[in-house]
C-alpha positions, 0 to 999 in steps of 0.5 A: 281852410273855412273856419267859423270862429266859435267859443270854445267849450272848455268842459270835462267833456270838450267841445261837442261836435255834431254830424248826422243828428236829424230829428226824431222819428214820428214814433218819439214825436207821439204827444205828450207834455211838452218840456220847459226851457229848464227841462230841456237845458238840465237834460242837455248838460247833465249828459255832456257830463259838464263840471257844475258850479254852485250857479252863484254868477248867473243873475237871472231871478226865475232859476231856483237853486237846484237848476242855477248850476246846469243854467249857469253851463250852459250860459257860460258854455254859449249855449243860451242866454236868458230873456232879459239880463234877469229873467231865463224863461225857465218855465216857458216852452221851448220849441223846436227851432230853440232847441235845435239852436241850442244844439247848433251851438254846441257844433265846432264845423269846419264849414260856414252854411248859407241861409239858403239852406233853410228855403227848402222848408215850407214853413221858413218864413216863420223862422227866427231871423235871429236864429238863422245862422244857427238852423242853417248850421243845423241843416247843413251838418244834417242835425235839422231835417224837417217833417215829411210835409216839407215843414219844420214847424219851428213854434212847435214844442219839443216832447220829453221823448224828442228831447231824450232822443236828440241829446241821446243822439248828440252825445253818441256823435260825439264820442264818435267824431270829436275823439279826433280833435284836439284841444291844446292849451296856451298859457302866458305871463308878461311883465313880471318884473323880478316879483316872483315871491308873493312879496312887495320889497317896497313894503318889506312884507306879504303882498298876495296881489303880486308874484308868480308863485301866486300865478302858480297856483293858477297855472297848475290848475289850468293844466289839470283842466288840460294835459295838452299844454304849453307855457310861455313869459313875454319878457320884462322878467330880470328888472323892476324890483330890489331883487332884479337890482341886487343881481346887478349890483350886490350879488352880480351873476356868475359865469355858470350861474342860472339868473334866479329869474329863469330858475323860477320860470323853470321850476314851473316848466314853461317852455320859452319866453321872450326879451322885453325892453326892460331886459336890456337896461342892464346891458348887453354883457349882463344881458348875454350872461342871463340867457346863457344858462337859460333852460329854455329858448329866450327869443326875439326875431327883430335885434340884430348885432349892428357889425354882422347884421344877423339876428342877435338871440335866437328869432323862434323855435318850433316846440314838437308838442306829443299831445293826446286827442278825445280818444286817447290816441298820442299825436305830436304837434308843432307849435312854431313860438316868435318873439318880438319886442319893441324897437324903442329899446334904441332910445330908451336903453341907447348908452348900452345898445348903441352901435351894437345892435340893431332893433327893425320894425317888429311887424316886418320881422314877424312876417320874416319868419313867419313862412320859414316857421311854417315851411318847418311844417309848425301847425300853430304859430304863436307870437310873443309881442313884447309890445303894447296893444296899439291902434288900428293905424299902422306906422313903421318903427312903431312902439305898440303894434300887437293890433297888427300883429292880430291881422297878419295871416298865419298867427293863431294865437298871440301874447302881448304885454309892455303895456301892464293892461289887460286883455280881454277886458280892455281895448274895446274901443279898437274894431273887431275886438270881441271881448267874449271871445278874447279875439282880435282880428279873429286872432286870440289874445291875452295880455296878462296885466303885470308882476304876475297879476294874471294868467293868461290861457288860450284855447284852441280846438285842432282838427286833423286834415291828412297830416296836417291840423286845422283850428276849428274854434278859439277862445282866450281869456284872463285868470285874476290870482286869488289876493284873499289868500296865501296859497302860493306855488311853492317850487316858485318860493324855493327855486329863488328863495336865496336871492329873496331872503338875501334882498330883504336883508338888502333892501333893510340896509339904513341910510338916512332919516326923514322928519316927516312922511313922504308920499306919492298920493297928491304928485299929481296935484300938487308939488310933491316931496317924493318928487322934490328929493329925487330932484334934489339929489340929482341936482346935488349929484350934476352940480359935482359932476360938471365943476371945472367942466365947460358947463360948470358955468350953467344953471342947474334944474332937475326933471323928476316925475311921480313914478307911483302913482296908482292908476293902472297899477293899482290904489296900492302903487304909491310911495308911502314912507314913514317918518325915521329911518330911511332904508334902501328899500324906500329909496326903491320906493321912491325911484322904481326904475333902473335908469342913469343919470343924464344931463341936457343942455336946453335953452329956456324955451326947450324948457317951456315945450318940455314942461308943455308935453308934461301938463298933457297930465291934466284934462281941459277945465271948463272954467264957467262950468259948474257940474263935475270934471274929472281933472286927470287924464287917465290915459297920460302915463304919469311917469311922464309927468316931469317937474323940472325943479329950479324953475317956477311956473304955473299950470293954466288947466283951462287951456287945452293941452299942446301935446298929446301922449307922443309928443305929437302936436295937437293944439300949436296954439295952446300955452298951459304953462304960465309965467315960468321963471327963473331966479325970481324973473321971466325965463330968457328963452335963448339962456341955456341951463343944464338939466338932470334926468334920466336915460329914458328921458334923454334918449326919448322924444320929448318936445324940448328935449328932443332939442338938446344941443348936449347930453352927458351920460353919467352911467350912473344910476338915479338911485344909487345917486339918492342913496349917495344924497341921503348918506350925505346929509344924513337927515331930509326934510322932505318938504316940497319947495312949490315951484309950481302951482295950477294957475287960477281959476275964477268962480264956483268949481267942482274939479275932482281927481282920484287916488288911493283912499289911504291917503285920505288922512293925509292930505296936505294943509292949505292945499285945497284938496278935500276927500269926496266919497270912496269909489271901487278897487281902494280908490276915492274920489277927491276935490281940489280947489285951484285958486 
């Protein structure tokens, strides 16, 4: 099949297609004034009975506010653009090779036309090269057929009858041809994480930027635009907030009972979902439980179980869609759904999963099914990539491989998440992305940000060939949730509603009490007390656990990192605790992620490469320049910032980083972490310690971690252990202890870092730090002075 990848025109009207639409007759050519740009594009869209808006997205400065509706369709529909950024050209003449582009681009052919078709034409050479692709669309579907002379004339205007006669023409094709095709609708959520309710239990109050009863709402509309549709979640659902917590720990889910997660998927009606990687952090057994009363499909094609080899969930499943076409007539259509998910889950999740499953390359299982699904006879297939985007370069095992997933033959529609970003809108650096489109590859795609943040709908126009359907256009695009209101889908609300109020009553429960604020907006600059005490507390809870061991002998450190710290996840994603009473829900806060403890053993060098992989946080200071430098690198997850406490050591920013985000080396020669000490003197580095972390740490690929000669699960959860703290000491001061600091830097600096404007009356005595200017989405602009 030859398909041209078009936009899609989502209208009340669908997409128009053309045949057999030529020029008017000489009799409606006879003289008369001819129309303007505005004219003509009034006409055009008035008669394709398209939904008009109020024209406030457009820019242009020569529309007046009767025309900007039927200008704004028309640009939002492709069908034209202005003559600059700000000026339409309303007034001015169009001609006929304009308007017959316009009229090209309203046509979904399932055919390409060569720009030979336009040699025929005397007068040829005088046609717009950037017009070409257009005209010769419109000889080929017989819409442009020239005058008796041979000619075109293509700079000649369009009369008023002319313009009547062709949109005239141009609607009555399509009512005939187009009644055969149909649109169907893909829509998605990823990365929900338990929040369903628009409410952050972190802050114990309404929070409209987050849930999936606010998606709701843009799901419900979405459908109204078209009937033909489908609903899919791409996992990370049962984890991530108090609520996917108290399902474990308080409230642990019963044989026969539906996971208040897939009640609140089913209240909605989506038609299946996929596993994420976080679905397995509570392991298999509750994991099992989960999905046995799901109401739907819940798939994944690349886990296995380790003794028997075959696939552990079900790998897809085709969806016979009845669908209705322009005419009105019923149709079924099978829409084949492959789920995937990232084979780190060995690593991360290993003290649940190992020797009981199996996780293969995600692009290899994919390509598995995929002609078995096809040979089931789906006429769409869709892929649930719980995987990041990734990178045009393609290694086996890997963790983000949604890119590859778009090049592979037979995919119609992808998708993605893991990552919490956000397609179309990112990734523009990555080739053959076209963002208008939504595409990669030719492949569309929505990676719909996180909790609930987007809605993400894919559109795709089918013809019928025989007893098969052909996809003639494509486009995908996000839907942000309204955060100015309360408006909410209330099925959502009610089908959790138990599980939400009795978190609340939770997440209330005391169990100590801070002197002071602890706060995660200056964790990347500066030692942090909403680091220090989760490193105090797993300290506290190792040094228990190894006396009378063999270990009881070694130094004991702890590895924390800030796990809110704004960036991708908003000027709102910090931990900000007040002084008094510490209840459970700051302790979630403080530790968002549902990890256990582990021990390592390291030597003091294993400690230097760890540390070195955690200062890749920082981006190189040029230390003779005096202009701005940005001191953050944006692209190094700052959950991978760990500070190993215990030890002393400073951070040498003017050198460039080791390694990069994948501990993969990228400078052998670097060494940004400067006298790193223990007990007041330098670190042996054959001396071994015991440090504390996590399993997402542990089982991971660290430099220097990855070196350890021993790891000690404890299966014991991190926050839990902090909650154990706190009741133990009952009051926390939660000053920082300093162990690190930036390493010196001589002369005039400029050096600036971003977060959350609210922390700008908090900013840390003698710390150097001082507020800049505020900057877009809740953030500011900051300046540190390291001396």
């Amino acid at each position: 099949m030859s398909i041209k990848r078009k936009v899609a025109m989502a209208t009340s009207a669908a997409v128009l297609v053309l045949s057999g639409l030529s020029t008017a007759s000489p009799a409606l050519a006879a003289p008369s004034k001819d129309v303007t740009r505005g004219e003509f594009i009034k006409h055009l869209v008035t008669s394709m009975n398209v939904e008009l808006g109020d024209g406030s997205t457009i820019a242009f400065k020569d529309v007046d506010p009767s025309l900007a509706p039927y200008v704004e369709a028309a640009y939002n529909l492709k069908l034209t653009s202005g003559k600059s950024a700000t000026l339409f050209g309303t007034n001015e003449k169009l001609s006929r090779e304009q308007g017959f582009a316009i009229a090209a681009r309203a046509v979904d052919s399932e055919k390409e036309y060569p720009a030979s078709n336009l040699k025929k034409f005397k007068d040829s050479r005088h046609l717009s090269k950037s017009l070409t692709d257009n005209l010769s669309e419109a000889v080929g579907i017989g819409l442009l057929i020239g005058f008796k002379d041979g000619t075109i004339k293509p700079g000649k205007g369009i009369s008023g009858g002319e313009m009547r006669a062709i949109v005239q023409r141009l609607v009555r094709e399509y009512k005939k041809v187009d009644g055969k095709h149909v649109s169907l609708r893909i829509l998605g959520t990823s990365d929900l994480h338990t929040n369903f309710v628009n409410y952050d239990y972190y802050q114990d109050k309404t929070s409209n930027n987050l849930g999936l009863a606010k998606t709701g709402v843009l799901i419900e509309k979405a459908r109204e635009e078209n009937k033909n549709n489908l609903l899919f979640d791409n996992g990370d659902l049962i984890q991530g907030t108090p609520f996917g917590g108290y399902k474990v720990t308080v409230d642990r889910l019963e044989d026969g009972e539906l996971h208040p997660a897939y009640a609140a998927l089913e209240s909605l009606d989506f038609q299946a979902s996929t596993l994420g990687n976080h679905e397995f952090n509570f392991g298999l057994e509750y994991l099992d439980e989960a999905l046995d009363d799901a109401p739907f499909p819940v798939l994944n094609a690349n886990v296995y179980d380790a003794a028997t080899k075959k696939n552990k969930y079900t790998p897809y499943t085709i969806i016979d869609k009845e669908v209705v076409d322009g005419k009105g007539k019923k149709h079924t259509i099978q829409v084949g759904v492959i789920g995937v998910v990232a084979p780190q889950i060995l690593k991360w999740d290993r003290a649940h999963l190992e020797g009981k499953v199996i996780a293969e390359d995600a692009v290899k299982s994919v390509e598995k099914f995929l002609p078995e699904v096809e040979k089931k006879g789906a006429d769409v297939v869709v892929v649930l990539s719980h995987s990041g985007m990734g990178d045009e370069k393609y290694e086996v095992g890997e963790e983000n491989i949604t890119y590859q997933l778009s090049q592979v033959k037979g995919i119609d529609a992808i998708i993605t998440g893991h990552n919490h970003d956000t397609f179309p809108g990112s990734y523009e650096e990555l080739a053959n992305v076209d963002q208008e489109q939504g595409t990669i590859n030719g492949t569309p795609v929505v990676m719909p940000g996180k909790f609930g943040s987007h809605l993400g709908v894919i559109d795709l126009k089918l013809a019928p060939k025989g007893k098969e359907w052909n996809i003639v256009s494509e486009k995908a695009e996000l839907r942000a949730i309204d955060t100015k209101t309360d408006e909410v889908a209330e099925e959502v609300i009610e089908a959790v509603k138990e599980t939400h109020e009795a978190t609340i009553d939770y997440v209330r429960s005391p169990v100590g009490e801070t002197t002071a604020p602890i706060t995660s907006y200056f964790s990347l600059v500066t030692d942090d007390p909403s680091i220090q005490i989760v490193n105090n507390a797993q300290k506290w809870y190792v040094e228990q656990k190894v006396a009378g061991t063999a270990n009881a002998d070694l130094p004991i450190l702890s590895a924390a990192a800030p796990f809110k710290a704004g960036g991708r996840n908003g000027a709102e994603y910090y931990t900000d605790i007040k002084t008094g009473e510490i209840a459970i829900k700051n302790v979630a806060d403080l530790y968002v992620y549902d990890n256990t403890v582990f021990a390592l053993k390291l030597t003091g060098a294993d400690i230097k490469e760890w540390l070195e992989m955690s200062a890749g946080q920082f981006k190189q200071i040029n230390p003779t320049a005096t202009t701005e430098q940005d001191l953050i690198n944006a692209d190094f997850r700052t959950y991978n910032f760990d500070v190993i406490d215990g030890v002393t050591y400073d951070i040498d920013v003017t050198q460039p980083a080791k390694y990069d985000g994948d501990g993969n080396v990228i400078n052998a020669n670097a060494n940004r972490i400067k006298n790193l000490s223990f007990d007041g003197k330098a670190i042996d580095p054959a001396k071994e310690f015991l440090v504390a972390t996590n399993n997402y740490r542990a089982s991971g690929n660290f430099p220097g971690v990855r070196s350890a000669k021993e790891s000690i699960d404890y299966a014991y959860e991190n926050r839990q252990v902090i909650m154990d703290y706190m009741l133990e000491v009952g009051t926390i001061d939660p000053s920082a202890d300093g162990n690190w600091d930036f390493a010196p830097i001589a002369g005039t600096q400029n050096i600036t870092f971003e977060t959350s404007a609210n922390a700008k009356d908090l900013i840390p005595a003698d710390s150097g730090i001082t507020f800049k200017a505020l900057t877009e989405n809740g953030f500011a602009k900051y300046g540190v002075e390291i001396e």
